[in-house]
N, C-alpha and C positions, 0 to 999 in steps of 0.2 A: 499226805493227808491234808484235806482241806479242814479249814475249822473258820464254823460261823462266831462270830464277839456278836455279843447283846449289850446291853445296856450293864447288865448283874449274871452275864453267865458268856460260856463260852463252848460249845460242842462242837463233835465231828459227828457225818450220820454215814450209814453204807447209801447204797446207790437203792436202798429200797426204802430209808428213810429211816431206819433203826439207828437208836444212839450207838455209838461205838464209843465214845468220850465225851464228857463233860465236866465243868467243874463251875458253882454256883457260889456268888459275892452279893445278897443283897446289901442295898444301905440300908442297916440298920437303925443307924441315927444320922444325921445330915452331916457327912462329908464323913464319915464310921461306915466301912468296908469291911465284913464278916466271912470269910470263906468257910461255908459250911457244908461241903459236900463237892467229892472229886470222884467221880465214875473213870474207870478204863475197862473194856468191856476182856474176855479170858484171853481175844484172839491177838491181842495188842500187851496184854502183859509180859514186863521184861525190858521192853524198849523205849522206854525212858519219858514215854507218852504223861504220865500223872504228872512229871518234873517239869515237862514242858508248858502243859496245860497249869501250874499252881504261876509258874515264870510270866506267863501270858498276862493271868490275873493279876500281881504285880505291877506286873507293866500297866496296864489298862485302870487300876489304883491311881494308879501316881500320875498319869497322864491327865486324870482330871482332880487329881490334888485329895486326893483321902487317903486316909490312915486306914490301915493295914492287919484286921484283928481275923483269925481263925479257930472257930470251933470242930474242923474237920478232923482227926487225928492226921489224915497225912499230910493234911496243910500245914499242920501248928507241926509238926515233925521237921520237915523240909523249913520252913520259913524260919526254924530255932538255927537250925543246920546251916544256914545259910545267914545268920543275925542279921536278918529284919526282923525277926520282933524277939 
Protein backbone atom coordinates (compact mmCIF):
# COMPACT_ATOMS: atom_id res chain seq x y z
CA UNK A 1 0.00 0.00 0.00
CA UNK A 2 1.22 3.29 -0.98
CA UNK A 3 0.70 6.23 1.55
CA UNK A 4 0.77 9.93 0.75
CA UNK A 5 2.72 12.16 4.26
CA UNK A 6 1.35 15.81 4.15
CA UNK A 7 2.71 18.23 6.16
CA UNK A 8 -0.32 17.07 9.35
CA UNK A 9 -1.58 14.00 7.87
CA UNK A 10 -0.77 10.96 6.34
CA UNK A 11 -3.34 8.68 3.85
CA UNK A 12 -3.53 5.82 1.47
CA UNK A 13 -6.42 6.11 -1.43
CA UNK A 14 -7.69 3.19 -3.81
CA UNK A 15 -6.87 3.54 -7.35
CA UNK A 16 -10.19 5.59 -7.64
CA UNK A 17 -9.11 8.08 -5.19
CA UNK A 18 -11.30 6.87 -2.15
CA UNK A 19 -9.48 7.20 1.42
CA UNK A 20 -8.62 3.69 2.45
CA UNK A 21 -6.47 5.24 5.49
CA UNK A 22 -5.72 8.09 7.10
CA UNK A 23 -4.56 9.36 10.14
CA UNK A 24 -4.58 13.46 10.99
CA UNK A 25 -1.55 15.68 13.42
CA UNK A 26 -2.33 19.25 13.24
CA UNK A 27 0.04 21.72 14.94
CA UNK A 28 -1.85 22.74 17.42
CA UNK A 29 0.50 25.13 19.06
CA UNK A 30 3.96 25.66 17.55
CA UNK A 31 6.19 22.72 17.65
CA UNK A 32 2.56 20.63 19.72
CA UNK A 33 1.52 17.69 17.43
CA UNK A 34 -2.04 16.51 18.25
CA UNK A 35 -3.23 13.15 16.69
CA UNK A 36 -6.78 13.54 16.42
CA UNK A 37 -8.09 11.09 14.05
CA UNK A 38 -6.97 7.53 12.44
CA UNK A 39 -9.20 6.18 9.61
CA UNK A 40 -8.71 2.37 8.37
CA UNK A 41 -11.37 1.80 6.02
CA UNK A 42 -13.59 -2.23 6.91
CA UNK A 43 -11.44 -3.73 3.88
CA UNK A 44 -7.99 -3.22 5.66
CA UNK A 45 -9.21 -3.99 9.31
CA UNK A 46 -7.13 -6.43 11.24
CA UNK A 47 -3.94 -5.94 9.58
CA UNK A 48 -2.07 -3.82 11.52
CA UNK A 49 -2.67 -0.75 9.07
CA UNK A 50 -4.06 1.93 12.12
CA UNK A 51 -0.45 0.82 14.02
CA UNK A 52 1.30 1.47 11.23
CA UNK A 53 -0.24 4.72 10.10
CA UNK A 54 -0.14 6.21 14.36
CA UNK A 55 4.07 4.76 13.90
CA UNK A 56 4.37 6.83 10.74
CA UNK A 57 2.92 9.95 12.61
CA UNK A 58 5.49 9.52 15.20
CA UNK A 59 7.96 9.28 13.01
CA UNK A 60 7.14 12.36 10.98
CA UNK A 61 6.68 14.16 14.84
CA UNK A 62 10.09 13.84 15.74
CA UNK A 63 11.60 14.16 12.38
CA UNK A 64 10.81 17.92 12.64
CA UNK A 65 11.17 18.16 16.44
CA UNK A 66 7.46 18.22 18.09
CA UNK A 67 6.01 16.83 20.93
CA UNK A 68 3.75 14.05 20.55
CA UNK A 69 0.00 14.75 22.08
CA UNK A 70 -3.34 12.60 20.85
CA UNK A 71 -6.72 13.18 21.31
CA UNK A 72 -7.70 10.20 18.95
CA UNK A 73 -8.80 7.10 21.23
CA UNK A 74 -6.69 4.80 19.27
CA UNK A 75 -3.78 7.02 19.11
CA UNK A 76 -3.65 7.87 22.87
CA UNK A 77 -4.33 3.88 23.13
CA UNK A 78 -1.27 2.78 21.12
CA UNK A 79 1.12 5.73 22.05
CA UNK A 80 0.24 4.79 26.18
CA UNK A 81 1.05 1.17 24.97
CA UNK A 82 3.93 1.90 23.54
CA UNK A 83 5.31 4.91 26.29
CA UNK A 84 5.52 7.74 24.25
CA UNK A 85 3.25 9.64 25.99
Amino acid sequence: MEYIKLPHSIKSKDENGKILAEITFPENEPGIFTIDHTYVSETLAGQGVAGKLVQMAVDQIREQGGEIRATCPYASGWLKKKGII
